[in-house]
N, C-alpha and C positions, 0 to 999 in steps of 0.2 A: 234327857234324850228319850225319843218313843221310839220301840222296834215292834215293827210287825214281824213276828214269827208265822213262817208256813210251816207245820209239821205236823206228824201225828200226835197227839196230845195223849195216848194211853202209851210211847214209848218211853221209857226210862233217858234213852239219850236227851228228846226232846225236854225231859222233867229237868234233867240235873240239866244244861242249859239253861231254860226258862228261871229256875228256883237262883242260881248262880248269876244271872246279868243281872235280876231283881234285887237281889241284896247289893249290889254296886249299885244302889241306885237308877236304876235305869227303868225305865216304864215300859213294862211288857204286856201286849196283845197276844194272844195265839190265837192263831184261824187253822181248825184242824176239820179232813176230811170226815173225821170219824169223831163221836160224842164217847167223851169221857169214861170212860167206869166210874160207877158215884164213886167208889174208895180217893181214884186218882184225882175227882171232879174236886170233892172236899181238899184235898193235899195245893190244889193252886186257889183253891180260896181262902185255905190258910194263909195261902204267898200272898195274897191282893192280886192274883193274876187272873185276867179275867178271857174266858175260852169261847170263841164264835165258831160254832161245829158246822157242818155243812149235812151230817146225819145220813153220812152215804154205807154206814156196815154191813144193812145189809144186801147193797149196789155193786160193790168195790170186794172181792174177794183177794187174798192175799196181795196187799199194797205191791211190797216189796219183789212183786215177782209181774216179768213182763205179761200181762191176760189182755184179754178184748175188755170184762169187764171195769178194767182202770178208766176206759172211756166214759164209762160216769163221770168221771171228778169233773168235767166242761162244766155240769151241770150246776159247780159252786161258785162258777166263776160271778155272776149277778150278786151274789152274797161277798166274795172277795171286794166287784169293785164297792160297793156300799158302804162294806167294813174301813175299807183306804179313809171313804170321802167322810166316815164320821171320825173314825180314829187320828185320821192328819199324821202318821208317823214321818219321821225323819230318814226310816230307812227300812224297806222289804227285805226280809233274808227267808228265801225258801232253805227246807234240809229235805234233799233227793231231789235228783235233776229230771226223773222223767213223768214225774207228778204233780207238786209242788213246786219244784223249777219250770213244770211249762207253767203253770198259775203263776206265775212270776215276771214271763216274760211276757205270759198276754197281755197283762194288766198296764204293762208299759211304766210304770213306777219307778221312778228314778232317785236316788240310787237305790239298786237291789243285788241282793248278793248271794249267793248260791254255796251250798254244801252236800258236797256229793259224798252218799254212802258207801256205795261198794255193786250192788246189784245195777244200781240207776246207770253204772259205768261199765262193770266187768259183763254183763248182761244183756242188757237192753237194746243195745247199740248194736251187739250179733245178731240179732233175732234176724233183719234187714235194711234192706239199705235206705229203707225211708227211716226208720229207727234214728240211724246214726246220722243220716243228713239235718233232720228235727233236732236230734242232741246237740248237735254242732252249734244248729243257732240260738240254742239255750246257751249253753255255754259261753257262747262271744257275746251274748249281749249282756252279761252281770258283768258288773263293774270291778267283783275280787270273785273267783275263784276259790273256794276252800276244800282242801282234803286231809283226811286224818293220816295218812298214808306217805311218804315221797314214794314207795311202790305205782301206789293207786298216781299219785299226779304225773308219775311219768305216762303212766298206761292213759294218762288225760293229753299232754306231751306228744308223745308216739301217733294216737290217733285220729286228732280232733285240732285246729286250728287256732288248739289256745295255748299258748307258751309260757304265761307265766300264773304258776299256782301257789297259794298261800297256805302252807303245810302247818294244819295245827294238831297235834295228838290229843286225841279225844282222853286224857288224862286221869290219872286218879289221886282223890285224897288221901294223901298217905296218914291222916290224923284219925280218918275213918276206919280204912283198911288197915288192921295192924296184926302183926303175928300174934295168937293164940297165947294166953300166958299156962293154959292147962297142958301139965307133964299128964307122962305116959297115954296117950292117946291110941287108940289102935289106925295102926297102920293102914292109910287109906288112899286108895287112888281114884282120880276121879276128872269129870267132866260138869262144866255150865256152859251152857250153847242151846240154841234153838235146835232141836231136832227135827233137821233138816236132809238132804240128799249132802249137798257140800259142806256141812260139818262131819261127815263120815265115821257118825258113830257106830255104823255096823264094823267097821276098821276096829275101831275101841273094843267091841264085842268081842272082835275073833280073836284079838290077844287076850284077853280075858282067858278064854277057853285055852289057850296055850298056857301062860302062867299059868292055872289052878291043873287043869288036865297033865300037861307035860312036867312041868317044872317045880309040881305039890306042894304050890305056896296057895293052900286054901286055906289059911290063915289071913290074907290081905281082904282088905275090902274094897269094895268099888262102890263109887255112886254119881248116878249121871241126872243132873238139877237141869229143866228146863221141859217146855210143851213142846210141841210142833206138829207137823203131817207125818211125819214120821214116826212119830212116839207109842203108837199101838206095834205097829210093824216090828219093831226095836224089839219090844215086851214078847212080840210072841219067838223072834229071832233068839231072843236070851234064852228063851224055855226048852227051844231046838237043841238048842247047845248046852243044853242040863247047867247053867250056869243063874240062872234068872235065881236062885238060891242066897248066891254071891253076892249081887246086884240089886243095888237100891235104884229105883225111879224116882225120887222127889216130886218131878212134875214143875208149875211153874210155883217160882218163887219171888215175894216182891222182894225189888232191887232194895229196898229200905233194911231188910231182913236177910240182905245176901251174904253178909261179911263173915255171919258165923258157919255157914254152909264152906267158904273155902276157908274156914281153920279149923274144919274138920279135914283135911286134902296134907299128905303128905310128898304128894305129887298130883301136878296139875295135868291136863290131858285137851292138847289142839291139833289133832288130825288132818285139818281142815283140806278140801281139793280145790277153795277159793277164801281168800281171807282177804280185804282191805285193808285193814290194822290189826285187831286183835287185844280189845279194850280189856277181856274176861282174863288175857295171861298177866296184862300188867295189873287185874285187882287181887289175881290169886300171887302175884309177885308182891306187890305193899302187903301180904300176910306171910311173905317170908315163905312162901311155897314155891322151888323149882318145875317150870315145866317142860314137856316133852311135844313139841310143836314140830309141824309138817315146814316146808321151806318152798313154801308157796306167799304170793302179796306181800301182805305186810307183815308178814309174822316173823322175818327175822329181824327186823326193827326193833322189836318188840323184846325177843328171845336170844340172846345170842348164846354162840354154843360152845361149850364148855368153858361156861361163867356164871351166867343166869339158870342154864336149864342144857337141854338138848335138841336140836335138830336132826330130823331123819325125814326120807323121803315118807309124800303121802302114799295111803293103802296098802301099806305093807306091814300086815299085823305079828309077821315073823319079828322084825326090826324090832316095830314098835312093846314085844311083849321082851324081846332080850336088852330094850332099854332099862324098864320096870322093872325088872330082874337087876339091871347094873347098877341103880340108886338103889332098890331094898337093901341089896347086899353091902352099898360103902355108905354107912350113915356119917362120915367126915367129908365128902364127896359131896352127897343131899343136901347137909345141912350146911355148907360153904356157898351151895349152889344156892341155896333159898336166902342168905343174908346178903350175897351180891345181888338177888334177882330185887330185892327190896330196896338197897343203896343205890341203885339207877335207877329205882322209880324217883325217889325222893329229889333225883338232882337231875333228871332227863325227860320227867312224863310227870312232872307236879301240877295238877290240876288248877290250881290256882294260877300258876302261869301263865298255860292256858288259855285262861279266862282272861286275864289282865292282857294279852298277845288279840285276843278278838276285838275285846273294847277298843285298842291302840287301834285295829282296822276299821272300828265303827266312825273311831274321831276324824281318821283320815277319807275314809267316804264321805262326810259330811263336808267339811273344809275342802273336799275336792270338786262338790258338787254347786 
């Protein structure tokens, strides 16, 4: 089977897909708006996967967020139809509805199938109402719907003309992700997320400053992995709050090298004011780390509370610091919390299933078409 993938080719989601259908055999294309990083360019030519960029980086500023300049990406469309008429795949599957999903539906390719992130839906659609009228007709023209979320595909459900969506949890390997086997470790709490406005890591911050300030556990450590627009802003907000001492910045880290960052995490940290799913609670849960997640999207999906981890409302860094307080203090509590957050990954969010739950819809777009 040949899949045309539409996606970013420097995202980790896009990789671990692409790297994952290929080893089942399956022949993989990517046509991505943006060229490689050589690190990542090398990592699918290891795979045999071969990447038609369209080279818009520096056209297209933040994908993932509705701008004028997204209106670039028309300009790969001539390059998309081209790619179809030499490639001949058996089936288009754009990932993000208001980028790649219109690349999808202009090209008219049949069958084509759509994966909507999180922004493409909770986003885009608000800005106005030409927005969500366009989304609508992306949406009804793919043949399967896919969302990591039943959160997100209700909010697809509720507002958009399409009723029925293919719920696949963007999953983790639990063979990869595994609990730390190093004792006495110091005690650490922590964040991986884009630093971004709706991951609300300044929320993260101001409990920090309560733990260490009010509650003289300056003994815990914090550390928050990940780039973003916000990530200078953060740095200088820490130093405000005499805490940046506390506080490790990582910065970004590849996804290949992530595993040991959350077994350093004693407690994991998802603040979030908008979540889809919440792929980062269940990699810090396959390491046997409980987390402390907002009860927004899909993060209770993800987290349930008092099992896996905790739920409290978002932006409230009172809550969120006398959470961190309630886990240091019961380590039979934590550490219950982090062997169940691990046993529902392994039987509810197994990656490999996953994958094997995609394929079954690839076979059945094909046989239907």
């Amino acid at each position: 089977m040949k899949i045309l993938l539409l996606s970013d080719a420097n995202s980790s989601h896009t990789m671990k897909w692409a790297f994952s259908l290929q080893k089942h055999g399956i022949n993989i294309l990517l046509f991505s708006l943006f060229t490689p990083r050589q690190d990542v360019a090398q990592r699918y030519q290891d795979y045999g996967i071969t990447v038609v960029d369209a080279n818009l980086q520096d056209k297209i500023k933040y994908l993932r967020r509705p701008n004028l300049s997204k209106l670039n990406y028309i300009k790969s469309f001539r390059l998309l139809k081209k790619t179809i008429a030499t490639f001949q795949p058996d089936i288009l599957h754009a990932h993000y509805a208001s980028s790649y999903g219109v690349l999808g539906y202009l090209s008219k390719f049949k069958p084509w199938i759509l994966s909507v992130w999180g922004s493409d839906i909770y986003d885009f659609p608000k800005k106005n109402w030409w927005n969500k009228w366009f989304l609508n007709k992306v949406l009804n023209s793919a043949q399967t719907v896919c969302s990591t979320s039943q959160a997100m595909a209700n909010e697809i459900i509720e507002h958009f003309d399409r009723s029925q969506i293919e719920v696949i949890p963007f999953g983790v390997d639990p063979d990869i992700f595994t609990p730390t086997k190093e004792k006495d470790q110091p005690f650490t709490v922590g964040t991986i997320k884009s630093i971004e406005k709706h991951n609300n890591i300044d929320c993260f911050l101001d409990a920090v400053k309560i733990v260490i300030s009010d509650y003289k556990l300056s003994n815990l450590q914090f550390l928050i992995v990940g780039e973003g627009s916000q990530l200078e802003k953060m740095k200088q907000k820490a130093k405000a709050l005499n805490i940046y001492k506390n506080v490790t910045f990582s910065g970004f880290i590849p996804h290949e090298s992530i595993v040991e960052y959350y077994q350093q995490l004693s407690i994991f940290i998802s603040v979030s004011t908008r979540e889809s799913f919440g792929v980062s609670v269940l990699e810090a849960a396959a390491c046997g780390v409980p987390a402390i997640t907002s009860n927004v999207g899909g993060l209770p999906e993800v987290n349930q509370h008092n099992h896996t981890g905790w739920i409290i409302p978002p932006s409230q860094p009172q809550v969120l610091a006398d959470t961190i307080k309630k886990l240091y203090n019961d380590d039979h509590l934590r550490t219950q919390l982090g062997n169940n957050a691990r046993s529902r990954v392994t039987q509810k969010f197994n990656w490999k299933s996953n994958v094997q739950k995609m394929i079954h819809i690839y076979d059945s777009a094909v046989s239907d078409s």
